[in-house]
N, C-alpha and C positions, 0 to 999 in steps of 0.2 A: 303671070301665066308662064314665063320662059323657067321661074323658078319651078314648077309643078311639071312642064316637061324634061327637066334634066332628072327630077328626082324618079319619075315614070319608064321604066325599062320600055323599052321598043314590045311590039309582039316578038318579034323578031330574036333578041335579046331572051327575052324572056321563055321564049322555044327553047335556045340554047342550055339556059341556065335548067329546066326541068330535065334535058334529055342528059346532062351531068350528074343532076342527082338521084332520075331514076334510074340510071341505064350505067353508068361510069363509076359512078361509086360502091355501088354491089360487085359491080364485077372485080374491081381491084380487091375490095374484102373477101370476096370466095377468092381468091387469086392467094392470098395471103394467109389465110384459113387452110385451102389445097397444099402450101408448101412449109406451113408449121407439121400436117398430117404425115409429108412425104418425110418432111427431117425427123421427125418425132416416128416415124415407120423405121426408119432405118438405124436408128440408134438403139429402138427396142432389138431387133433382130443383131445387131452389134452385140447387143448384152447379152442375150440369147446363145449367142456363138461363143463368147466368152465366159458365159457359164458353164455350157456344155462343157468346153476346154477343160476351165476349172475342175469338172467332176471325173472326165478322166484321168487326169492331171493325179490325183488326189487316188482313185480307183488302180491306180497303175502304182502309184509309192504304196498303200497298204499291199498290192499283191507282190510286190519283194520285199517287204518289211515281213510277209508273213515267207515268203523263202527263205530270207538271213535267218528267220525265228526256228524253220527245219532246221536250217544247218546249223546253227547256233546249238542245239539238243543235239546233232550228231556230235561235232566237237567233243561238246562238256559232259555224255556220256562216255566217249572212248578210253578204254582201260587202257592202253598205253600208254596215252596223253597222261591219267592218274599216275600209274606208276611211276614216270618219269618225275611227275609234279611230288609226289609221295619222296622220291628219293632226293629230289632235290638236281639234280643233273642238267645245270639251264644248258647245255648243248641238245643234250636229246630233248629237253622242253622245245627249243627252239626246230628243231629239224622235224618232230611230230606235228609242230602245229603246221610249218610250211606242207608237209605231206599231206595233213588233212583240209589245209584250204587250198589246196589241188584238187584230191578228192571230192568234196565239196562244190567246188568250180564257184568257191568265195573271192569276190575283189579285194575284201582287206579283212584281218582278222587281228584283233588287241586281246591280248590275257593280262589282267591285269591282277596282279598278285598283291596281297595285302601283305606279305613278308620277302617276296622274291622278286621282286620287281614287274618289269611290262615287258610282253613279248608282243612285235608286231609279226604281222606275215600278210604280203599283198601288196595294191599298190592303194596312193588316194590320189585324188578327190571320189570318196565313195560316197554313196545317197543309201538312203530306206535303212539306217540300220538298227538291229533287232539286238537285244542289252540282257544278259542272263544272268544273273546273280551265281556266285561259283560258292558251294559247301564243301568241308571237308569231311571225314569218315567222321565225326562227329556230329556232325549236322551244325556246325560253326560256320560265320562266313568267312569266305576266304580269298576273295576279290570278285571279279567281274568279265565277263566274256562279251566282248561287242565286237559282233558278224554283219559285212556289207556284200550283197550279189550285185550290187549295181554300179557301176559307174555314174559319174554324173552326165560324161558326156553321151553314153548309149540311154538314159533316161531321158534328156532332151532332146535327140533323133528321135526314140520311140513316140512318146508325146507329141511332137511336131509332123508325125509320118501319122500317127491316129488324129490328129482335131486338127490339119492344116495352118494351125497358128506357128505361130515365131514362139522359142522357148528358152528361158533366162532361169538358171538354175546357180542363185546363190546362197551363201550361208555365213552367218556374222557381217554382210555386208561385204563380202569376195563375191565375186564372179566365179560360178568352181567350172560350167557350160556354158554354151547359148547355141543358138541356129541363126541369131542375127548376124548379119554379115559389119563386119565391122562394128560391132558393141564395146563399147569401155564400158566397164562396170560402173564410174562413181557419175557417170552422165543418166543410167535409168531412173528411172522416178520409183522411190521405194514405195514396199507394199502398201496398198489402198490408195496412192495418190490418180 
């Protein structure tokens, strides 16, 4: 008989044991249910935010990529730019293009000649830039013209002053901006990580 009482839970016991499984146990699963929801809520709106980001981001490089591409067309029509190129004269090459990425209100500008060499004019680290193939009175090619309006560092202000995020503008793996405060470049986690 003592056997069959030890194995027999009390009433008592037995109140306990039900009011854990019907009452204690749900509640811990909605408990845990509730804070998958709330982490699982805020990482969508995380993503959310950093999409957005992303599309400005993206929206803001084509709309000076499409200004270097004006001035890129101003440049490489200019008849004195020609002439000079024509005559061959890399001093007046060089002092036309500095006047017209003045003009312009270009951050950096390369002419790159397929017999004459490379003229820069500007400064770098420049972003968005717009690439124009250069012809001569033949309609031969005769190098290349690449025009940048932007800096890197006034592009990551801008972006980080429109979508409030932190912005890290690099290229080959440099650092060229940031708005992080104390960022080394080879510490960020590259693209997609």
């Amino acid at each position: 008989m003592r056997v069959r009482e030890a194995l027999t839970p009390s009433f008592r016991n037995r109140l306990r044991l039900f009011f854990v499984v019907i009452v204690i146990v749900p509640m811990i699963a909605v408990a845990v249910v509730l804070f998958q929801l709330v982490v699982e809520s805020d990482r969508s709106q995380t993503d959310a935010r950093l999409s957005e980001a992303q599309r400005v981001a993206f929206a803001m490089y084509e709309e000076s990529r499409a200004r270097a591409g004006r001035a890129a067309g101003d440049i490489a029509g200019d008849q004195q730019l020609a002439d000079a190129l024509d005559a061959g004269r890399r001093p007046a090459i060089q002092g036309r293009l500095d006047q017209l990425a003045m003009e312009t209100r270009t951050r950096f500008v390369r002419l790159e000649l397929d017999d004459d060499g490379t003229f820069d004019s500007g400064r770098l680290p420049a972003v968005a830039p717009a690439r124009s193939p250069l012809v001569d009175a033949q309609n031969r090619p005769a190098g290349e013209l690449t025009v940048s309006t932007s800096s890197a560092e006034q592009y990551a202000e801008d972006v980080s002053r429109l979508t409030g995020a932190e912005v890290v503008v690099s290229s080959d793996g440099e650092t060229l901006a940031t708005t992080l405060p104390d960022a080394d470049g080879p510490s960020l986690p590259e693209r997609g990580e």
